[in-house]
C-alpha positions in Angstrom: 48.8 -114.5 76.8 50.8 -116.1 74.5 53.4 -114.6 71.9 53.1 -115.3 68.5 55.0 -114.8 65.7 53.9 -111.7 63.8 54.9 -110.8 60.2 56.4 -107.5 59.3 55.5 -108.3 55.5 51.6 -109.4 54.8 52.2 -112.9 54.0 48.2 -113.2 52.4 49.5 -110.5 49.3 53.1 -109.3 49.1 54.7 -113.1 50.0 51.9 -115.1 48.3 52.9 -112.9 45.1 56.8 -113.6 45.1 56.5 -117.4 46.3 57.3 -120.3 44.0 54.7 -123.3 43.4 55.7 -124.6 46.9 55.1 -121.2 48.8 58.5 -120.6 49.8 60.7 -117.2 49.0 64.5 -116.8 49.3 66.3 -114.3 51.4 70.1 -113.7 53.3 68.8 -113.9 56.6 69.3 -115.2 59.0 72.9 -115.8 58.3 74.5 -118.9 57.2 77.2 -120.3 55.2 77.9 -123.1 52.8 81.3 -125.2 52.9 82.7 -122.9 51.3 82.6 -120.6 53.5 79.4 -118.8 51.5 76.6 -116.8 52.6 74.1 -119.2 51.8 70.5 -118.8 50.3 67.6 -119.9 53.0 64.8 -121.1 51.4 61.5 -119.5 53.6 58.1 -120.9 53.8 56.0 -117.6 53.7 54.1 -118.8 56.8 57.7 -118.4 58.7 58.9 -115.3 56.4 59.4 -111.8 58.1 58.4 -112.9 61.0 59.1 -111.9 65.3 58.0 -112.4 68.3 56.3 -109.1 69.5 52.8 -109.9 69.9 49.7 -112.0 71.4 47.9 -113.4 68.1 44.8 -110.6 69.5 47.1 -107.8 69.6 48.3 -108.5 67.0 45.1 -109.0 64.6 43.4 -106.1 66.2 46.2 -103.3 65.6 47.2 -104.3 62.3 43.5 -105.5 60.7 43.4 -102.5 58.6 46.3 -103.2 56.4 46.0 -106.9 56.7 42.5 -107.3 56.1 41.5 -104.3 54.3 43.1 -103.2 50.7 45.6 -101.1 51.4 45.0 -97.3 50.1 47.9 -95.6 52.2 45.5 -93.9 54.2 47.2 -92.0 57.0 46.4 -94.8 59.3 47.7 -97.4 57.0 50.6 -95.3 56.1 51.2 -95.0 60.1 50.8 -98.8 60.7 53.3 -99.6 58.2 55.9 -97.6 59.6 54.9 -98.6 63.2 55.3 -102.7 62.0 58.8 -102.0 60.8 59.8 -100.6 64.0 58.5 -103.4 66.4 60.2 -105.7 64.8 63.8 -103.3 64.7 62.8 -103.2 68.7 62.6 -106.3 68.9 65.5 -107.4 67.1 67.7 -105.6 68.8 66.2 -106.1 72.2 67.2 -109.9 71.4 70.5 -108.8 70.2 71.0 -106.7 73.2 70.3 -110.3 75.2 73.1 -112.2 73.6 75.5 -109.3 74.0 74.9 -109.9 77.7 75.1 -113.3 77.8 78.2 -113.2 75.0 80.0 -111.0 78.0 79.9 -113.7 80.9 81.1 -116.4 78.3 83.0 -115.2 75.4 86.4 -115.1 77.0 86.0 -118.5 79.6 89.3 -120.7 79.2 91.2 -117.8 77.5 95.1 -116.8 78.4 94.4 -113.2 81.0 95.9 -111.4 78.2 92.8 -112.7 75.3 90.2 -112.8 77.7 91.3 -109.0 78.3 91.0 -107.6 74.3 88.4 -110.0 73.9 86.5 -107.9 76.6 87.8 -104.7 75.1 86.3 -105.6 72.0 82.3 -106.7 73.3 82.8 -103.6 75.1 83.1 -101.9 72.1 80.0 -103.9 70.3 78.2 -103.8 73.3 77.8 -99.9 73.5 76.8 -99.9 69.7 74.0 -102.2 70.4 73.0 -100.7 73.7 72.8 -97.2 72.1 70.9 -98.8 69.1 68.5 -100.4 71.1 68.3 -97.2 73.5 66.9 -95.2 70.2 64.8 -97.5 68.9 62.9 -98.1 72.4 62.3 -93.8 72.3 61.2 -94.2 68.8 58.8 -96.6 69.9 57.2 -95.3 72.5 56.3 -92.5 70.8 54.6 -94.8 67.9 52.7 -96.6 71.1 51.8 -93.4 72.9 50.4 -92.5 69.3 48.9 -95.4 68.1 46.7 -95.1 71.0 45.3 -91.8 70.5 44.5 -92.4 66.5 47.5 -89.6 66.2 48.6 -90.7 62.7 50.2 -86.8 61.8 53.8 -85.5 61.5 54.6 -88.2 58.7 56.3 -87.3 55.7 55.5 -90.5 53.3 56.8 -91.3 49.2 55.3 -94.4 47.5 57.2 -95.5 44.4 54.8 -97.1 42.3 56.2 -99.9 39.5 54.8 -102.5 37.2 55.8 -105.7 36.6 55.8 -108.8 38.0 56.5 -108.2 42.1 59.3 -110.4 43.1 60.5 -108.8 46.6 60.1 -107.8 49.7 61.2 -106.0 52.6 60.4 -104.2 56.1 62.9 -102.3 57.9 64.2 -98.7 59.7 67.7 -98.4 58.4 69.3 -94.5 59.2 70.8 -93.8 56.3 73.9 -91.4 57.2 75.2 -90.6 53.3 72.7 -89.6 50.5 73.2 -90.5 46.9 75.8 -88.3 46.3 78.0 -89.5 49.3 76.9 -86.2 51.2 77.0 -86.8 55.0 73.8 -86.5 56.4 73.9 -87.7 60.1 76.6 -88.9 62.5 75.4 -92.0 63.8 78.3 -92.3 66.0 77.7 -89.2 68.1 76.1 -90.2 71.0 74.8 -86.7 71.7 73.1 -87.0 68.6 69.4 -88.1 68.2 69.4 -90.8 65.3 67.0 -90.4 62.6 65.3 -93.7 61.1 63.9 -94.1 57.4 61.0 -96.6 57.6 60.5 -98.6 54.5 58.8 -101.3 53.1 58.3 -103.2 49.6 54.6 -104.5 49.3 52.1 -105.7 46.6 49.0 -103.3 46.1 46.4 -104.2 43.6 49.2 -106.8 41.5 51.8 -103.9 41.7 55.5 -103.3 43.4 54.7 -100.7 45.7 58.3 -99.0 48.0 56.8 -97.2 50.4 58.9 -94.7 52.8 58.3 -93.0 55.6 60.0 -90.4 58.3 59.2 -87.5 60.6 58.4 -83.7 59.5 60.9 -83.1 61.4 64.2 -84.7 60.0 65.9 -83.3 58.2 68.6 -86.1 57.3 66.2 -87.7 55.7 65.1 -85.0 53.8 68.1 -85.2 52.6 68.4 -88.7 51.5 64.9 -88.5 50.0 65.6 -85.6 47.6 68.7 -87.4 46.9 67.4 -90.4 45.5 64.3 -89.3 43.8 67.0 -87.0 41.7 67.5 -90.4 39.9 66.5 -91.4 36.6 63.1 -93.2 36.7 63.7 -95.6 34.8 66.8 -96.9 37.4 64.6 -96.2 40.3 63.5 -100.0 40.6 67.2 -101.4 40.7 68.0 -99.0 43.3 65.0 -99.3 45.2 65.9 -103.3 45.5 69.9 -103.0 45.7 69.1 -100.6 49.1 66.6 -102.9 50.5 69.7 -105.9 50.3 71.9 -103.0 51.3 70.0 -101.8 54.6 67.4 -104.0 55.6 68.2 -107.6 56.1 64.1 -108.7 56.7 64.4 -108.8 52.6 62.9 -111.5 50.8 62.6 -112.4 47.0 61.6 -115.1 44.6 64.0 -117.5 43.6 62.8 -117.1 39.4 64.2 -113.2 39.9 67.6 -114.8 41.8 67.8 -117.8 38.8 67.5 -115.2 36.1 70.6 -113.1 37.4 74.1 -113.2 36.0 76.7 -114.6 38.5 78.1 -111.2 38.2 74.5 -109.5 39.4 73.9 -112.5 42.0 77.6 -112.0 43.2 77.1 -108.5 43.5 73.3 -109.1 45.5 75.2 -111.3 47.6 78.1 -108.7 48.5 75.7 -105.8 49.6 73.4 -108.3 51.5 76.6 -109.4 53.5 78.2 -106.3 54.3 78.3 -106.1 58.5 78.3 -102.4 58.3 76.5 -100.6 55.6 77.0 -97.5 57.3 80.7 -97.5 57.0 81.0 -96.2 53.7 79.2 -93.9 51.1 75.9 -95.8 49.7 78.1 -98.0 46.5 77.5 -97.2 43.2 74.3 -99.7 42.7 74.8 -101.3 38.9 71.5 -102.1 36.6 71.2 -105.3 37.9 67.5 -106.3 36.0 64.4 -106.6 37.6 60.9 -107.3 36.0 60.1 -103.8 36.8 59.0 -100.2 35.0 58.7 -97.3 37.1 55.2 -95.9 37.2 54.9 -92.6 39.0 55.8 -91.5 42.9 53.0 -90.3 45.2 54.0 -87.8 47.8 52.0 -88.0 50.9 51.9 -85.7 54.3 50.2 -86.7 57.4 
């Protein structure tokens, strides 16, 4: 059967709503740069937008009709499915990752000195245990969505929607694990490897006309807890700046339209830029996130258990 590519993002409401007149949104990824030496602006056709290879096209309609062809309500199963999308494509993202690493260790040292090919070994090393022990968590995370997915087990979810209004003008799909909450508290060691890592799932969609950031994370972690009581302690009416700023801080699937990006400051698209480009947002305390504007007014927050 043959693969497809899938979106992570429903292309028929939350793209359609943030594309220009020639149905094509703007995003970071994947990475390029300018002459300068930039990171430079991709222009996306929404058709091609948040999209990987995971799935047969019937497979792929079948699981994920009910929040592509159904309004979505965040019933448990929808709330499930969303969380489940975001990690396929973080599995499979990092399973092709995991490929080039390979392939990166038979050829990134060939016609070197002895002495570069050897730190230039030392170093994928390095990179190559990272990615191994990313993909290694991920592929347990997602067997457990798959065992439950098939038995209609949609329970143990702890879910927060952050409702806005406005004009929607971004997206995003992704499982970052946030390891320092608002206030630069520790909350996980991601580089213990005796440690089980604990993802945030978390998506920016269009419900009804509406920005809707949707999270979602197990009962049982507590990390996340953390991180979740940390930022809904911020002022509501700063919550959609954040909400954006972490989605171009953790989640490079992020997409947006390019009348928010031409209304920005260079200042505010400077700043957008830096966070979107940082190799390692886990290096470092979340930044302070400035009020860079959006077209947004924070509604309310719906707290959901599954």
């Amino acid at each position: 059967t043959q693969i497809i590519s899938a979106h992570t993002i429903q292309s028929s409401t939350t793209l359609q709503a943030i594309a220009d007149d020639t149905h094509h949104v703007l995003s970071f990824h994947p990475p390029q740069t300018d002459s300068s030496g930039r990171r430079r602006l991709n222009k996306v056709g929404i058709n091609n937008a948040s999209t990987f290879e995971g799935f047969c096209s019937k497979h792929d309609n079948e699981t994920f009709a009910p929040i592509e062809k159904k309004e979505i309500e965040l019933s448990p199963q929808q709330c499930f499915l969303l969380l489940y999308r975001t990690t396929c494509h973080e599995y499979y993202q990092k399973k092709s990752i995991l490929k080039s690493a390979e392939y990166m260790k038979r050829h990134i040292d060939k016609g070197l000195p002895i002495h570069h090919q050897y730190y230039a070994q030392k170093t994928l090393n390095t990179w190559r245990a990272g990615v191994k022990e990313g993909f290694r968590e991920v592929a347990l995370e997602k067997a457990k969505l798959d065992e439950a997915l098939l038995s209609d087990n949609f329970s143990g979810w702890n879910h927060l929607a952050f409702y806005c209004e406005g004009a929607p003008f971004y997206s995003t799909a992704g499982s970052p694990t946030p390891n320092f909450d608002f206030s630069s508290n520790k909350i996980q060691n991601l580089e213990d490897p005796k440690s089980s890592i604990q993802p945030l799932h978390f998506s920016a969609l269009t419900i009804l006309g509406r920005q809707v950031v949707f999270f979602s994370w197990r009962i049982e972690h507590t990390a996340i807890d953390r991180f979740m009581d940390s930022l809904e302690t911020l002022s509501g009416t700063r919550l959609p700046t954040v909400l954006v700023q972490l989605a171009f801080h953790f989640v490079e699937n992020t997409y947006f339209s390019s009348s928010w990006w031409n209304s920005l400051s260079t200042d505010s698209q400077n700043h957008i830029e830096s966070i979107a480009t940082n190799g390692n947002p886990y290096a470092d305390p979340i930044p302070h996130f400035p009020d860079v504007p959006t077209p947004l007014t924070f509604l309310s927050r719906e707290r959901l258990v599954t």
